[in-house]
Short mmCIF file of the C-alpha atoms (twelve columns), coordinates in Angstrom:
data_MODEL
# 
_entry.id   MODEL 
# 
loop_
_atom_site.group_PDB 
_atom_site.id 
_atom_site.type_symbol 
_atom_site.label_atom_id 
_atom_site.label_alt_id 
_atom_site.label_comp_id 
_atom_site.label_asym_id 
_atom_site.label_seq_id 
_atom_site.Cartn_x 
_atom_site.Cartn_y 
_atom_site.Cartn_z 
_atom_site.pdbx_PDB_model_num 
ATOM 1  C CA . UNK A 1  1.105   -7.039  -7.242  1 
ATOM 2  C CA . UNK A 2  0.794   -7.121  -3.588  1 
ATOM 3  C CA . UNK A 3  4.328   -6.697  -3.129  1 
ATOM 4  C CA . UNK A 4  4.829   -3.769  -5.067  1 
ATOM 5  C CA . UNK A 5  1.859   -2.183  -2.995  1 
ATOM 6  C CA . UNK A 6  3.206   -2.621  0.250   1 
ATOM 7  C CA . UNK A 7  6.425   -1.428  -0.821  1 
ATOM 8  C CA . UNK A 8  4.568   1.768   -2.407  1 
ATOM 9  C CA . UNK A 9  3.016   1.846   1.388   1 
ATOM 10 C CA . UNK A 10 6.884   1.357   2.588   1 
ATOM 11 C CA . UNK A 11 7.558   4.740   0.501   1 
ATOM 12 C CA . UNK A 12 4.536   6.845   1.578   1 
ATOM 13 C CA . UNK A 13 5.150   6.306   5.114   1 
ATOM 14 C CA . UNK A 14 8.910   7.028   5.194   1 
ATOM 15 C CA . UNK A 15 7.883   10.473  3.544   1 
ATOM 16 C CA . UNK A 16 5.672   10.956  6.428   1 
ATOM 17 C CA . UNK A 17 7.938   10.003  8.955   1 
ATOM 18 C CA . UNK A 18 10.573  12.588  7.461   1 
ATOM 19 C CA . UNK A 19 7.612   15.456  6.823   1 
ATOM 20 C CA . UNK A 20 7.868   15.599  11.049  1 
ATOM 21 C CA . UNK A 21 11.605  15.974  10.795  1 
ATOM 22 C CA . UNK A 22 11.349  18.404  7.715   1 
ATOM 23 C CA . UNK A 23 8.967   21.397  7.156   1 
ATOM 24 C CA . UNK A 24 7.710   20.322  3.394   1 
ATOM 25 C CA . UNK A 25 4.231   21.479  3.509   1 
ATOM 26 C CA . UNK A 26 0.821   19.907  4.559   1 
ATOM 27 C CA . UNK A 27 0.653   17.654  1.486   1 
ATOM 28 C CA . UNK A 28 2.190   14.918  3.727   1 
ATOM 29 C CA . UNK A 29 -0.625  14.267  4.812   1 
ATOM 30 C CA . UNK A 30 -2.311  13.913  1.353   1 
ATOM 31 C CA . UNK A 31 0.402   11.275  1.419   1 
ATOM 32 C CA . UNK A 32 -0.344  9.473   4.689   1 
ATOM 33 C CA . UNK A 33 -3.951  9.033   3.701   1 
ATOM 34 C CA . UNK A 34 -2.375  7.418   0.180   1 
ATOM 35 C CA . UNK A 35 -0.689  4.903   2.327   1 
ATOM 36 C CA . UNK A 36 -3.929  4.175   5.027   1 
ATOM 37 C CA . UNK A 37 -5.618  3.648   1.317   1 
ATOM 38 C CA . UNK A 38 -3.047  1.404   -0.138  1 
ATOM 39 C CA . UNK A 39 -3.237  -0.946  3.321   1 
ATOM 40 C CA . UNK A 40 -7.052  -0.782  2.927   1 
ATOM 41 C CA . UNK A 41 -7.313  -2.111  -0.211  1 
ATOM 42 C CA . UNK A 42 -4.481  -4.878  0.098   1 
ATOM 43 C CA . UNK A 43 -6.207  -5.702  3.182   1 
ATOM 44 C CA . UNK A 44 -9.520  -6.431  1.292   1 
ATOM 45 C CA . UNK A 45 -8.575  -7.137  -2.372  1 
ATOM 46 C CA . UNK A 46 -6.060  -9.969  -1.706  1 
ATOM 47 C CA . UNK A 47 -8.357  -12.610 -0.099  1 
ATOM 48 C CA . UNK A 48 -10.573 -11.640 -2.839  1 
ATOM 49 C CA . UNK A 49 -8.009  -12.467 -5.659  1 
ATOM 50 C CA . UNK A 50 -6.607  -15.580 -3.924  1 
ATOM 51 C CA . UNK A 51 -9.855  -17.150 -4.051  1 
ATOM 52 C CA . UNK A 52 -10.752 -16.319 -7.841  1 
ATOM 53 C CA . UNK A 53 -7.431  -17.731 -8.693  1 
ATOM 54 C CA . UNK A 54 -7.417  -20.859 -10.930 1 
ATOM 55 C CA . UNK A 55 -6.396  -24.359 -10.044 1 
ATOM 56 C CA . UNK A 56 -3.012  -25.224 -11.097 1 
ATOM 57 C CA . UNK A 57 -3.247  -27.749 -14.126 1 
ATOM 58 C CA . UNK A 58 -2.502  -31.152 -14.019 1 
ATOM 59 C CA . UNK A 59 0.849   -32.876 -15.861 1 
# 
């Protein structure tokens, strides 16, 4: 899951990079605050869900 939100971060900031080079409109930025958001929460949700994960079982 992490993975596929840093790549969805990846994404959103490439589009903002190219809104500089390319007059599209001031929804960019609706689209640079989507990617602060998506760091934000992988920042604070993934120590969270590493800890509640269960112990692997024993063979």
């Amino acid at each position: 899951m992490a993975s596929l939100i840093w790549t969805i971060v990846l994404l959103l900031g490439i589009a903002w990079l190219l809104g500089f080079s390319i007059d599209i409109g001031s929804w960019i930025h609706l689209l640079l605050l989507l990617a602060i958001i998506g760091i934000i929460y992988n920042l604070l949700i993934t120590p969270f869900l590493a800890a509640r994960r269960p112990p692997p079982p024993d063979y």
